[in-house]
N, C-alpha and C positions, 0 to 999 in steps of 0.2 A: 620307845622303851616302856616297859611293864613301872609302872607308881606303884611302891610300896607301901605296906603301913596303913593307918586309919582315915579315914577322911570323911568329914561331918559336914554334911553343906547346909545351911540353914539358907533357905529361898526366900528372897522379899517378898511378901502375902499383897498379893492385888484384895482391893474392898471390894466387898460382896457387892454383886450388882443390884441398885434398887427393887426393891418391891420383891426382894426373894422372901423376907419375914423372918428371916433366921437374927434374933437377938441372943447375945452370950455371950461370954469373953474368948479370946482365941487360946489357942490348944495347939497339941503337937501329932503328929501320927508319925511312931515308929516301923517301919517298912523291913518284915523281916522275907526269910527263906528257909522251908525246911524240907525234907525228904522220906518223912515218917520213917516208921522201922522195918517198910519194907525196903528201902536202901541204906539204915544203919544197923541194919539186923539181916536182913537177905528175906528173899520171899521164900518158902518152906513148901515141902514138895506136898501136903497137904492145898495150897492154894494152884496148884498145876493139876491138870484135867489127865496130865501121862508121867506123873512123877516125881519128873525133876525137883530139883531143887537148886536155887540162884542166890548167890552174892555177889556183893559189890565191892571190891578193891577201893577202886575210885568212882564218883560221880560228880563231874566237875563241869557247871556250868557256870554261864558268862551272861549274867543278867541285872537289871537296868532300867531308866527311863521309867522312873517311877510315876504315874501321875492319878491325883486325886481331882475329884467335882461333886461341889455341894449341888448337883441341881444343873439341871439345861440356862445356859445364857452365862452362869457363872465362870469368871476364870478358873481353869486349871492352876490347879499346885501341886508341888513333887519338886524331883530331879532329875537330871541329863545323864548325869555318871553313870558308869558302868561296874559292878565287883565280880569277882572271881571267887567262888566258891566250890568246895567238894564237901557235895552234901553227905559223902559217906563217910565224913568222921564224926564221932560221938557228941551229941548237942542233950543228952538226958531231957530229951523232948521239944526243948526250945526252937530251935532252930538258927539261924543267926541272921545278926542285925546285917542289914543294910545302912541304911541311911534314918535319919530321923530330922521331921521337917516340921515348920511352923506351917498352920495353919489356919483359917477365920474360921469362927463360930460357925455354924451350921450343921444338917443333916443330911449326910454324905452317900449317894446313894449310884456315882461312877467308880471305878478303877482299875487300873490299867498297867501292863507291865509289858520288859519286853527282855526275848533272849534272842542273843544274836553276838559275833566276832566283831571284838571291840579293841580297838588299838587305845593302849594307856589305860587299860580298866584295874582297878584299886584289889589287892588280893585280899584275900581276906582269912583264907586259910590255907592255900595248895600248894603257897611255896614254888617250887620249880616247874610243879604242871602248871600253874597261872601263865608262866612266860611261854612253856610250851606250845599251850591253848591259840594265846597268839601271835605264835609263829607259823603254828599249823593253818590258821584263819577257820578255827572251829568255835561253834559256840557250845557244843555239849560232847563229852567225851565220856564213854562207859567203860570201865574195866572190872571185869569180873569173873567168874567160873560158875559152869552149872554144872551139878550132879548128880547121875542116876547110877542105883547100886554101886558096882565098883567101875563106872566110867566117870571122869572130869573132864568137861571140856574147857579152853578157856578161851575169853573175846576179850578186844581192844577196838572198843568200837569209836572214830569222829565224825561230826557231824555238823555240817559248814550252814546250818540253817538260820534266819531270821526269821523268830516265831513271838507273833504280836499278840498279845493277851489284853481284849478291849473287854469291855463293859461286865468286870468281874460282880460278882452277885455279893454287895455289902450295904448295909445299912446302921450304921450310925452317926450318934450326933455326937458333937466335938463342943464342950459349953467350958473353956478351963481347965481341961485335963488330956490325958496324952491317950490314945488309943494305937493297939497293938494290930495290924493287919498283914497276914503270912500269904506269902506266894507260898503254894503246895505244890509239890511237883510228884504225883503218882508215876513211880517205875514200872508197875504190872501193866500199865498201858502196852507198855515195848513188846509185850508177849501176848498180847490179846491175838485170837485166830482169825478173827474179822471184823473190818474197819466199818461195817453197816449193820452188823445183829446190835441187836439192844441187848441180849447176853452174852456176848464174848466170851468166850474160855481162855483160860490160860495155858498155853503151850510152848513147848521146849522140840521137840521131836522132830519136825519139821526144819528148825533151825540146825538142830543136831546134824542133821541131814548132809547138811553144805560143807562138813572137815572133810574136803579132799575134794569138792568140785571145784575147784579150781584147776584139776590137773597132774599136780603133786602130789596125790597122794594123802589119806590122811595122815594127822600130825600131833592132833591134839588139843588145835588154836585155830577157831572159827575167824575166818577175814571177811570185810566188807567185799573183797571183789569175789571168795566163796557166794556168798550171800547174792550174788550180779548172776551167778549160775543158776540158779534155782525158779523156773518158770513157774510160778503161783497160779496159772490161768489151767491147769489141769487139776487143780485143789478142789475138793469140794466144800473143804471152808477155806479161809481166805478170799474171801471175798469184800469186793470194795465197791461195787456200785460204779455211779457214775464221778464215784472222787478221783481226782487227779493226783499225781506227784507232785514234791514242792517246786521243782523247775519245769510244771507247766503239760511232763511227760504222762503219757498212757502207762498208768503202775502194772508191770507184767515181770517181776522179778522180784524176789525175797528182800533185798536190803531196800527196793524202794516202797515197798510196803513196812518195813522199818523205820524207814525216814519219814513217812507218813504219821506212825504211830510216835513219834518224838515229838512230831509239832502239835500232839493232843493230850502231852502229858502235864501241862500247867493247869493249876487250880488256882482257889481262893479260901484261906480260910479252912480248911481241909478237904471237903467235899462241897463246895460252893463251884460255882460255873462262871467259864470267861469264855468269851466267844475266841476261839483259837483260829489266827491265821499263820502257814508256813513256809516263806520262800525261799529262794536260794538267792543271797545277797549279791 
């Protein structure tokens, strides 16, 4: 069953290992999460290359395993837990806490996170999609609508991925005082047109595409198994190189090019970099 409520783990601090040189008193690092305002605001069809325009109902992930390192040789510090969060309700920019841990003096230059379907993970804001989250065995759940002129579509997107966020790009020092470090999770990733340009465009149209390959007819409410219809290997963008899917698969279909663009939506600190890996649990 889903843990309610707040939960603050302070973690026994192993001693810094000799001969690191880091003298100072210990300090705390607060571990948050946010979604900037292009998931508490929506992305604006100014940022799309064909119009659209995107918002988010819900963005609700399931994220964790926090861990900190002063340094190669040094024990890690952090925590195990898991929270639930929907980064699309109103934070006035902050974003929200996580966890908040002790830590030894030094100058901190690993960190690591991780999203992934977590049984017993602590809500923190989503209320009944927390328990949904995992029932379904999802770690990231998208709800929202996009809009061009007078068409709305809408998606309910989940997604059962384990996506490990290592050697995030942070540098400071902890001498007595508490430092703030924000998992970022960029949404416009999800819509970028190819997984190998180093310019990526933003696009809608393509996805647009898939209300009614499934079969049915269109409806008005794009599905992941629409998204399983849409052969991306006739695109002349969308392209992906020699990346794989997160279960290992040749990406030759719309929503697994999707799933691909999920497990590369974590950051650090807002535009800072974590080496992203994404499987299928």
């Amino acid at each position: 069953m889903l843990r309610s409520g707040a939960l603050t783990t302070i973690l026994a601090v192993a001693a810094v290992a000799a001969g690191c040189g880091d003298d100072g008193a210990d300090g705390t690092i607060q571990a948050t999460v946010y979604g900037e305002s292009f998931i508490e605001e929506g992305i604006p069809a100014s940022a799309f290359s064909d119009g659209w325009a995107v918002t988010f109902d819900k963005f609700i992930v399931s994220i964790g395993d926090v861990k900190a390192q002063a340094g190669h040789g040094v024990p890690e510090v952090g925590f195990d837990g898991y929270y639930v969060v929907d980064l699309a309700r109103p934070s006035n920019g902050r974003g929200f806490t996580l966890e908040t841990f002790a830590v030894p003096a030094g100058t901190y230059d690993h960190y690591g996170y991780m999203v992934r379907p977590a049984a017993g993970a602590v809500d923190v804001n989503a209320g009944a999609d927390a328990e949904a989250l995992e029932q379904q065995g999802d770690s990231v759940r998208i709800v929202g609508s996009a809009t061009k002129d007078d068409v709305t579509l809408t998606f309910d997107w989940g997604f059962s991925l384990a996506i490990a966020h290592a050697h995030c790009d942070v540098d400071f020092t902890i001498d007595g005082d508490e430092v703030t470090v924000q998992s970022t999770v960029h949404a416009d990733h999800l819509f970028f047109d190819d997984a190998v340009s180093e310019d990526p465009q933003l696009a809608f149209d393509l996805i647009a595409s898939a209300d009614g390959a499934a079969g049915a007819g269109p409806d008005g409410v794009i599905t992941l198994n629409e998204l399983d219809n849409i052969d991306i290997r006739t695109q002349t963008r969308y392209q992906v190189g020699s990346l794989r899917a997160p279960d290992g698969s040749e990406i030759t279909n719309l929503r697994q090019f999707l799933e691909l663009q999920v497990g590369t939506m974590g950051h650090i600190d807002g535009e800072g970099h974590c080496d992203n890996a994404a499987t299928t649990p």
